[in-house]
C-alpha positions as CSV (number, residue, x, y, z in Angstrom):
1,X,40.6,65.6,248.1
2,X,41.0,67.6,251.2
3,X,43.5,66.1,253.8
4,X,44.2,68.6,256.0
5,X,42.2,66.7,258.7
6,X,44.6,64.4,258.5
7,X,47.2,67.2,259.5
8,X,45.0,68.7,262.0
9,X,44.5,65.1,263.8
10,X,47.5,64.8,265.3
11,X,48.2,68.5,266.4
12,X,44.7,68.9,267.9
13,X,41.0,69.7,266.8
14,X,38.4,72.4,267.4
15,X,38.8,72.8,271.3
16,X,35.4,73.7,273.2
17,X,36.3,74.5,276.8
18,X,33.6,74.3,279.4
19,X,33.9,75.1,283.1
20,X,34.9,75.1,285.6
21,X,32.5,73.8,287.8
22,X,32.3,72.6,291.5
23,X,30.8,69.0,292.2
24,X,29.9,67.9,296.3
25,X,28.3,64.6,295.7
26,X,25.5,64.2,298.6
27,X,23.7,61.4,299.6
28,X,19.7,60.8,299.0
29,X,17.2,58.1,299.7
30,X,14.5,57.2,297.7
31,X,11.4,54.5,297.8
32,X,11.4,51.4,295.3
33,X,9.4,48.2,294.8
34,X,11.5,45.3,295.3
35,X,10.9,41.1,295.3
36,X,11.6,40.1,298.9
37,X,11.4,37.3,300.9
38,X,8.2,36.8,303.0
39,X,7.9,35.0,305.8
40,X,6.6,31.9,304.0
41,X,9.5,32.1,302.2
42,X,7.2,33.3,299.1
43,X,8.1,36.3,297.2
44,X,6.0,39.2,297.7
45,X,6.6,43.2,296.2
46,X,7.3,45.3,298.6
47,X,8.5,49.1,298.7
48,X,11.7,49.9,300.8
49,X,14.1,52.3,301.0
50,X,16.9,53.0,299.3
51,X,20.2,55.3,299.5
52,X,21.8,56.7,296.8
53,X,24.4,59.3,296.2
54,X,24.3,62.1,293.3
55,X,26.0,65.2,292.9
56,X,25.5,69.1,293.0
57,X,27.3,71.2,291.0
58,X,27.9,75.0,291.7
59,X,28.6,77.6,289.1
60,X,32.1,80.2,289.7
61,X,30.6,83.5,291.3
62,X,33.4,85.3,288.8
63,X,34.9,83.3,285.4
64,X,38.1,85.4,283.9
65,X,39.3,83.5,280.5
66,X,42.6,85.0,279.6
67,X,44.2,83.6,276.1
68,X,47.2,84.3,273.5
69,X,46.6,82.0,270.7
70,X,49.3,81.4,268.3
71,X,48.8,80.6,264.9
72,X,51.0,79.1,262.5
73,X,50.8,76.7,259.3
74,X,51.9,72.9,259.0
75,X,52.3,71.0,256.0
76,X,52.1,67.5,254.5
77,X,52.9,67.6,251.0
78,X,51.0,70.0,248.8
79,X,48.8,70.6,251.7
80,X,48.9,73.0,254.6
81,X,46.4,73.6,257.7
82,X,46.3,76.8,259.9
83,X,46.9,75.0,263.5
84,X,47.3,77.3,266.9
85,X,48.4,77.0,270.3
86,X,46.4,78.4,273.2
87,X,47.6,79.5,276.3
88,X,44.5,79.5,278.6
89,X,43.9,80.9,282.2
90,X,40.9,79.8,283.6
91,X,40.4,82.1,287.0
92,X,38.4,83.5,288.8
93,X,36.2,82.8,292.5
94,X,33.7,80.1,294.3
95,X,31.5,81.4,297.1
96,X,29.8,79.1,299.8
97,X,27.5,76.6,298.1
98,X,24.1,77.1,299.0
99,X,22.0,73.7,299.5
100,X,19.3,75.3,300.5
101,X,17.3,75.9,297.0
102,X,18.3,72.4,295.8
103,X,16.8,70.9,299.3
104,X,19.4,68.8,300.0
105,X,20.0,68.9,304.1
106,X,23.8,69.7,305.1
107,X,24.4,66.2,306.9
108,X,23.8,64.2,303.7
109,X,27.0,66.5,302.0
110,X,30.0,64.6,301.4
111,X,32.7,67.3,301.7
112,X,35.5,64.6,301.4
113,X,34.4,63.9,297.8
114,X,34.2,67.3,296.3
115,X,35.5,67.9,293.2
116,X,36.6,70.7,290.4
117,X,35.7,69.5,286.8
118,X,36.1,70.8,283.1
119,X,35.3,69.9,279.5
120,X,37.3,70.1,276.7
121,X,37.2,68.1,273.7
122,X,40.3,67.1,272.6
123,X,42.8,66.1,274.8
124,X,45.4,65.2,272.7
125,X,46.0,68.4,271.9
126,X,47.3,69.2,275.6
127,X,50.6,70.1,275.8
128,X,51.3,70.0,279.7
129,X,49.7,68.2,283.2
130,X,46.3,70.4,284.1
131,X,46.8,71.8,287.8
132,X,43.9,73.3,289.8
133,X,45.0,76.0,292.5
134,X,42.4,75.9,295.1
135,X,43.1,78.5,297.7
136,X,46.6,78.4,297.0
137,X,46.8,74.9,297.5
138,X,47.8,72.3,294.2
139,X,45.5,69.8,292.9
140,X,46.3,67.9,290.3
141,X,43.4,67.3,287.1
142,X,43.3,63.5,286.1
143,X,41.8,63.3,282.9
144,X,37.9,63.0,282.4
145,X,35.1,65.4,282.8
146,X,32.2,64.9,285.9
147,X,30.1,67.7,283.5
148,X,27.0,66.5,283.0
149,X,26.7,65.2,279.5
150,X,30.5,65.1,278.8
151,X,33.4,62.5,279.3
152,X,36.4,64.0,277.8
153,X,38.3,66.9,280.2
154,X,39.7,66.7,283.5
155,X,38.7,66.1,287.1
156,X,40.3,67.3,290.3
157,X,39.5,66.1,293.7
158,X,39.4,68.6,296.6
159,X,39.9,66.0,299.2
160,X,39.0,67.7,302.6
161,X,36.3,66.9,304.7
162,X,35.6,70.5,305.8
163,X,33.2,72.4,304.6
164,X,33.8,75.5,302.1
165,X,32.3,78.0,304.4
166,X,34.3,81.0,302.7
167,X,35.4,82.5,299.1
168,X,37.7,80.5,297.0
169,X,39.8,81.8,294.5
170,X,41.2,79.3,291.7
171,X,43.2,79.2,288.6
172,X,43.6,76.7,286.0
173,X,46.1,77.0,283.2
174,X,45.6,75.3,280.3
175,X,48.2,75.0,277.7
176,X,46.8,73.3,274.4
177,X,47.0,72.7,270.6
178,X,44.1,73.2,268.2
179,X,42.7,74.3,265.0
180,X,39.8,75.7,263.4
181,X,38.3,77.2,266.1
182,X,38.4,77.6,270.3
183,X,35.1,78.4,272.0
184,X,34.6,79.2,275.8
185,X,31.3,78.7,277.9
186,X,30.4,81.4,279.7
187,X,29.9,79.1,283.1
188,X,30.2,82.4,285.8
189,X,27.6,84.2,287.3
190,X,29.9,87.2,285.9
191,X,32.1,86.5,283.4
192,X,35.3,88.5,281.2
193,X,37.4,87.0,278.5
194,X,40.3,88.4,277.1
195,X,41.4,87.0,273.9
196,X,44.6,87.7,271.6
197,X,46.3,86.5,268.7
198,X,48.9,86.8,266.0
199,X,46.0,85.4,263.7
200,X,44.8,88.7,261.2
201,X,42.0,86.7,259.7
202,X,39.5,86.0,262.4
203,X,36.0,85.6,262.6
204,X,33.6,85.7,266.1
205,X,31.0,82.8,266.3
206,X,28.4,82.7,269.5
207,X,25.4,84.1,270.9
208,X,27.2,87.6,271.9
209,X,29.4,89.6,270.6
210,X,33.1,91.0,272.0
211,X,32.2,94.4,274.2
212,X,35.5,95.6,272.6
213,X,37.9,94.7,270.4
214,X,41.4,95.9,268.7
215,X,41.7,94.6,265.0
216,X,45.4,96.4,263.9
217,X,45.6,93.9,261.1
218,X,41.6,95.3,259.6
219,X,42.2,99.2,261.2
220,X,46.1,100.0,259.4
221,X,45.9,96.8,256.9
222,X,48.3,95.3,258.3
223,X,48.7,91.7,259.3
224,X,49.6,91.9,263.3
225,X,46.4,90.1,264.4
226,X,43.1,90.7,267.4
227,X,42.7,91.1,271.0
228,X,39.4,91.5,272.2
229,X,37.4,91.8,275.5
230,X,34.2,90.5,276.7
231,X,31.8,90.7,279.8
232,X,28.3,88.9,280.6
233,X,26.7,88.4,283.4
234,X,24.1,85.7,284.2
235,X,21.1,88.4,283.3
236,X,22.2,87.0,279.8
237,X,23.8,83.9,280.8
238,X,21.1,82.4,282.5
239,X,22.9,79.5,284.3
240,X,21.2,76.7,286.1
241,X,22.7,76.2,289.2
């Protein structure tokens, strides 16, 4: 029997990394049928409006992943697993969100609750506290993800009620344990990754492959390991705002 997920548990799984993405919850109303009280005191349907708030989410103008992932090999008795550690950069720039397509009038925005969220699977496997730089200013990530469709990752709250009316630059890095694979959305409008590692057996999984890449370990046989670069813009990435 193979056990090195039991190995593999404790260090850190395969680590998917999604985002980052901007959130400015808004407010909304919206008609519903309700039981309320007539003026016999009866019950009658009627339809009345409600207010609820939701969220948009804005994709980075530029995404720049930069990565060195370590490898190395842990055992537990007569078995071993090929772990790594990944130190991430996520940077890269936010222009003024536009409401306008999403029809969603300025005066419902909530600027004060705006937030920064990512994804990435496995938690455990982080090895320091996740800090968003906004603009130059600090913001710490608390853990769990606002992306739609995930829970597990790490939320930072802008907290300013002024509008972003101008480019933002950000950086988030990520320090983190994993093993059998890292994977990285390509969530920009224009995106470039830049990958290394000490790892000579390597193989590239996804819907596009690296624009270039330095193999020393395949080109002279020798073990020394991969960087590789990658661009895409959303012609190919097709991102839904």
């Amino acid at each position: 029997m193979r056990r090195w997920p039991d190995i593999t548990s404790s260090w850190g799984r395969e680590q998917n990394l999604i985002g980052p993405l901007l959130g400015i919850p808004y407010q909304y109303k919206f008609k519903a049928v309700k039981e309320v009280p007539a003026a016999d005191g009866k019950m009658e349907r009627r339809e009345v409006e409600e207010t609820a708030t939701g969220n948009a989410y804005f994709l980075p103008e530029t995404l720049n992943v930069s990565a060195d992932v370590q490898t190395q090999k842990l055992h537990r008795g007569i078995y071993e697993a090929v772990v790594y550690r990944a130190q991430t950069v996520l940077s890269g720039k936010f222009v003024p969100p536009d409401f306008g397509p999403l029809k969603i009038d300025l005066k419902d925005v909530q600027w004060k609750d705006a937030f920064v969220t990512i994804a990435i699977n496995d938690l455990r496997g982080t090895r320091e506290a996740i800090v968003l730089d906004w603009g130059g200013a600090k913001h710490p990530m608390l853990p769990g993800s606002q992306l739609p469709g995930y829970t597990t990752g790490a939320t930072a709250s802008l907290g300013s009620d002024q509008p972003i009316a101008a480019d933002i630059q950000f950086s988030i890095p990520l320090d983190f344990n994993g093993s059998e694979g890292i994977f990285f959305a390509p969530f920009g409008v224009q995106n470039e990754a830049t990958l290394k590692s000490n790892s000579p057996d390597v193989g590239f999984r996804g819907a596009f492959l690296p624009a270039e890449r330095s193999l020393p370990g395949w080109i002279r046989c020798e073990m020394e390991g991969f960087v590789l670069r990658t661009r895409l813009s959303a012609i190919v990435d097709k991102p839904n705002r």
